[in-house]
LOBA-846797 format. One record per atom (N, C-alpha, C): y, x, z. Coordinates in steps of 0.05 Angstrom, whole numbers, padded with zeros to 5 digits, always signed. Atoms other than C-alpha are relative to their C-alpha. Layout:
N
YXZ/...
//
This chain:
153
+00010-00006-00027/+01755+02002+01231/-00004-00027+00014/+00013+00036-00008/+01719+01942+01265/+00017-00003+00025/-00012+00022-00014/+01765+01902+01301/+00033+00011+00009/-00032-00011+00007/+01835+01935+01280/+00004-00020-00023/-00015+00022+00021/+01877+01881+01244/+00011+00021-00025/-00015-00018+00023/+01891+01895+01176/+00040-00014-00018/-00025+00015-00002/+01955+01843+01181/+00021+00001+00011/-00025-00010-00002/+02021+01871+01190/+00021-00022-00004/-00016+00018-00002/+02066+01820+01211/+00028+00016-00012/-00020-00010-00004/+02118+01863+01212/+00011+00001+00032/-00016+00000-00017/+02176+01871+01266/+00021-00023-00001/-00026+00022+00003/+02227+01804+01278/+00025+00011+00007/-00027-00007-00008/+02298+01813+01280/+00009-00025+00018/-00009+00004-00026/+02343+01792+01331/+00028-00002+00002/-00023+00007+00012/+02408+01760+01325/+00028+00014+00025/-00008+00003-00024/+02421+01770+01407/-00015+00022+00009/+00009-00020-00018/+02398+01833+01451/-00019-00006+00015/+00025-00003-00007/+02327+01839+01469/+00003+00017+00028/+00011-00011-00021/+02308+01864+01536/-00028+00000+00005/+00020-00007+00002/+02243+01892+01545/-00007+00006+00019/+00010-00015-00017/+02202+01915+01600/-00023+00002-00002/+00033-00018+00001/+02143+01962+01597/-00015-00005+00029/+00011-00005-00022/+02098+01947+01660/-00028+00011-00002/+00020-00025+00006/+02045+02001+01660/-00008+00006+00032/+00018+00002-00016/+01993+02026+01705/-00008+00032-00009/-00002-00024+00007/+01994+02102+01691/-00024+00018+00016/+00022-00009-00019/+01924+02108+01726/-00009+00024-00013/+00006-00020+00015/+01906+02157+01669/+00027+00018-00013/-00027-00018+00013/+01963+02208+01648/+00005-00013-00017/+00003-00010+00026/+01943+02233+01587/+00004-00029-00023/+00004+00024+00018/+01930+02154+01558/+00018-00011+00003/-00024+00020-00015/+01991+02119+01595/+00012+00027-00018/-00027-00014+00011/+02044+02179+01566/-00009-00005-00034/+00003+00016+00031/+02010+02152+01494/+00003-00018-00002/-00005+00040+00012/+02013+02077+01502/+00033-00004+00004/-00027+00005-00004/+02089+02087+01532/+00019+00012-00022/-00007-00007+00027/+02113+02130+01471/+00000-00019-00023/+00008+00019+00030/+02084+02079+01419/+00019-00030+00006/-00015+00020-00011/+02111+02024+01465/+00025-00004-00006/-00037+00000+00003/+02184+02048+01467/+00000+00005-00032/-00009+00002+00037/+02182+02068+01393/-00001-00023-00011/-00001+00015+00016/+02164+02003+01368/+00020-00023+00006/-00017+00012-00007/+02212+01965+01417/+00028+00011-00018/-00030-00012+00011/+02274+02015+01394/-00009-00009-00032/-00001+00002+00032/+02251+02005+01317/+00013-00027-00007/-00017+00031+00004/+02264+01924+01325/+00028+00002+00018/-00016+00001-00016/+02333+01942+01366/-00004-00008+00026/-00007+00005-00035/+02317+01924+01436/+00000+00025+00011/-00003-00011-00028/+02323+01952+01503/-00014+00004+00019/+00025-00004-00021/+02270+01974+01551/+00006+00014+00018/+00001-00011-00029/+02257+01988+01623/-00020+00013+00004/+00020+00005-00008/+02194+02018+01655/-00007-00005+00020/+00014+00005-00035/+02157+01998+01713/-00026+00003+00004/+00022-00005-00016/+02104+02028+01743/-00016-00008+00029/+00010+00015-00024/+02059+02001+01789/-00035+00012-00003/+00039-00018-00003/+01977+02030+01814/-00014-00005-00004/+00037+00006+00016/+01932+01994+01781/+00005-00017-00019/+00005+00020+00013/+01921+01939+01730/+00004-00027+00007/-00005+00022-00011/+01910+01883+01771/+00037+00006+00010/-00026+00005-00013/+01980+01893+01797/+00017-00006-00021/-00018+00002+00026/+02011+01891+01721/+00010-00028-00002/-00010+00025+00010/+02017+01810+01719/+00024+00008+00032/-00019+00010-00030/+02047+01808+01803/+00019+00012-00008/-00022-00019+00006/+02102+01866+01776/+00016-00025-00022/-00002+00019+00026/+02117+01810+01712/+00005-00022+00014/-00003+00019-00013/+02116+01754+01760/+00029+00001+00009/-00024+00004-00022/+02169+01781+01812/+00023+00009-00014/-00034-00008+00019/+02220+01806+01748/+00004-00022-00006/-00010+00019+00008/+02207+01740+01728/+00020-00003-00025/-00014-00001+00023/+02273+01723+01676/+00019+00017+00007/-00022-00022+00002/+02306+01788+01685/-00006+00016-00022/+00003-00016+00029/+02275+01817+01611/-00012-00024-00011/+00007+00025+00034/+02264+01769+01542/-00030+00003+00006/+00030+00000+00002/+02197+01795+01548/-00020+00028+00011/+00017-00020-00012/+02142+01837+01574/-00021+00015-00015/+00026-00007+00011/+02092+01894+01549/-00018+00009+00026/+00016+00000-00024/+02032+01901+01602/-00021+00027-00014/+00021-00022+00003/+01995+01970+01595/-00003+00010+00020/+00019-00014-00019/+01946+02006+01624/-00036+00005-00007/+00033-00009+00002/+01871+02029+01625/-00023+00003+00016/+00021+00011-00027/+01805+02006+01658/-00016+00008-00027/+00030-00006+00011/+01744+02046+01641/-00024+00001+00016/+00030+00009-00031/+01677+02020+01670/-00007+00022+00007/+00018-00025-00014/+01644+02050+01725/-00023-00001+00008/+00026+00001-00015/+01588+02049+01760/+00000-00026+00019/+00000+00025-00010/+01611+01982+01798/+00005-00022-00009/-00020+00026+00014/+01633+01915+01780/+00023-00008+00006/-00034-00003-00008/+01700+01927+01803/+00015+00006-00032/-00016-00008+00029/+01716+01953+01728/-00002-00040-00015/-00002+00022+00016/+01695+01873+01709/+00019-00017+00015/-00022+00010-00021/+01741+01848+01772/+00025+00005-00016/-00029+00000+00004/+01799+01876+01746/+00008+00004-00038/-00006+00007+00027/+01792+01870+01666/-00004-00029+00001/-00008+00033+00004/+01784+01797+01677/+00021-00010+00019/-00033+00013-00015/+01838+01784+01732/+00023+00003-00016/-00025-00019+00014/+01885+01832+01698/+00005-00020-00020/-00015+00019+00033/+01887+01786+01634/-00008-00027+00009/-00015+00030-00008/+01881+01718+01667/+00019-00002+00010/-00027-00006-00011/+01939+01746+01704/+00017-00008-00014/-00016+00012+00015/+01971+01750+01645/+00004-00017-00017/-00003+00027+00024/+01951+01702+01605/+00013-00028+00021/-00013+00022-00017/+01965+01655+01659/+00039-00008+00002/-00021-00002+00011/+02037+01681+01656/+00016-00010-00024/-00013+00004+00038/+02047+01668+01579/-00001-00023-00001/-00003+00030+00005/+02023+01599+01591/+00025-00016+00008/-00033+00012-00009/+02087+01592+01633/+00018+00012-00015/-00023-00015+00027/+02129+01624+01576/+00012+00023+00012/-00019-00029+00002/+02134+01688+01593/-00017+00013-00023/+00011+00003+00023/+02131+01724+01532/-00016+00035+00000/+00010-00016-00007/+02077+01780+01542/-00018+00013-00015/+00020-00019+00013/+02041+01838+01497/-00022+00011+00012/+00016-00005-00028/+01983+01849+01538/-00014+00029-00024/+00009-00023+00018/+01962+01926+01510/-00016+00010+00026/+00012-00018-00022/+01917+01944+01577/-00026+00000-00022/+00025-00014+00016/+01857+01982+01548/-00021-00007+00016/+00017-00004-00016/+01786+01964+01571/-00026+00010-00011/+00024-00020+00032/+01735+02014+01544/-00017+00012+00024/+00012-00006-00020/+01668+02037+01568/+00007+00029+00009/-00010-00030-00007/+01695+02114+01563/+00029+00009-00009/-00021+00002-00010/+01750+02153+01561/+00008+00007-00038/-00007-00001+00031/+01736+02168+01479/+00007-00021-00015/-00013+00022+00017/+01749+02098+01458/+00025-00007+00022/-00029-00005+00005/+01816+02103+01500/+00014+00020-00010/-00011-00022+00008/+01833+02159+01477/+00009-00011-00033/-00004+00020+00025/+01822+02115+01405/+00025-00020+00000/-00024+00023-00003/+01862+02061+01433/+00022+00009+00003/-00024-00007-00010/+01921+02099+01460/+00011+00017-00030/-00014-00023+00021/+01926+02142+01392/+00014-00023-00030/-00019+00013+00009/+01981+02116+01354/-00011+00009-00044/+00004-00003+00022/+01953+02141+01284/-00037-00018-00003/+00021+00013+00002/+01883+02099+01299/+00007-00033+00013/-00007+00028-00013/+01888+02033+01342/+00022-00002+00014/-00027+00002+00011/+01950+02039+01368/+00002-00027+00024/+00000+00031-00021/+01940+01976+01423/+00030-00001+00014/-00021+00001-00004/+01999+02000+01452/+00029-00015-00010/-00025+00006+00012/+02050+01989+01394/-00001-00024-00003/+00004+00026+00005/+02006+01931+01376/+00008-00017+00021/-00012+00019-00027/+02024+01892+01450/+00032+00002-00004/-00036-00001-00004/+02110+01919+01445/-00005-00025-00033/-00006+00008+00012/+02099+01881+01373/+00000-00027+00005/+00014+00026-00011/+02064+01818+01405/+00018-00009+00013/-00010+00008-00026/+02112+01817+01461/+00030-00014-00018/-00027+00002+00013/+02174+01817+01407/-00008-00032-00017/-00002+00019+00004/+02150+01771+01368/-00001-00033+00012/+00001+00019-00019/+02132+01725+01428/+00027-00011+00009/-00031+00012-00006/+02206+01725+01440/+00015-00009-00020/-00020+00018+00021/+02231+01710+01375/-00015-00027-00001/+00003+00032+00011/+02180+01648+01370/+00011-00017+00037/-00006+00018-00017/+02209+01624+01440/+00022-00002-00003/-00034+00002-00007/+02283+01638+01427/+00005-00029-00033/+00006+00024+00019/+02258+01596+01357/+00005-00034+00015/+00009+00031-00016/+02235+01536+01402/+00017-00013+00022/-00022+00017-00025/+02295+01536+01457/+00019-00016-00003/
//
């Protein structure tokens, strides 16, 4: 499937207790109660610990990450932006991830799984945990982001 990794890192272990936090954007139910399932399952599979936090849009996913700051090892950032008819859908798929990438550059260690698709059938793709899967893929990103910083401290 074009542009699904076929490279399975795996899951890192963890010598010390992982803290996790899910910050999600639950603008869409049906897609948000899929990416948070896949999320928490793949956190609990490597032993950590997760929170959620909800907050009303996308753009708000890095400011929520900002103000926890170092109260979780690491962060997964979901949520779902499907274009519309304005350029407000390109406003907030490019803030939203310079948000967080901007974040990560300051070492926070962040799975960024927000979905940006022109409809609601390729999230519906992304959120399904037996196809793409972006969800689990970001809780995996975020874990391993914390084992290569707890590596480097």
């Amino acid at each position: 499937m074009a542009g699904h990794s076929d490279n399975d890192l795996g899951l890192p272990s963890f010598d010390r207790p992982v803290r996790v936090a899910i910050v999600i954007a639950p603008y869409y139910t049906r897609i948000a109660t899929r990416q948070l399932a896949s999320a928490r399952a793949v956190i609990e599979r490597a032993g950590a610990t997760h929170e959620t936090i909800e907050v009303t849009g996308s753009l708000e996913v890095p400011t929520a990450i900002g103000l926890a700051g170092d109260a979780y090892d690491g962060y997964v950032a979901l949520g779902c932006v499907i274009r519309g008819r304005t350029s407000h859908y390109d406003v907030v798929v490019n803030q939203s991830a310079a948000g967080i990438m901007h974040l990560g550059l300051n070492g926070f260690c962040i799975g960024n799984g927000i979905i940006t698709v022109e409809n609601m059938e390729q999230a519906e793709e992304r959120a399904d945990v037996a196809r793409l899967d972006t969800a689990g893929g970001a809780a995996a990103a975020a874990l391993h982001l914390i084992a290569l910083k707890r590596r480097f401290a």
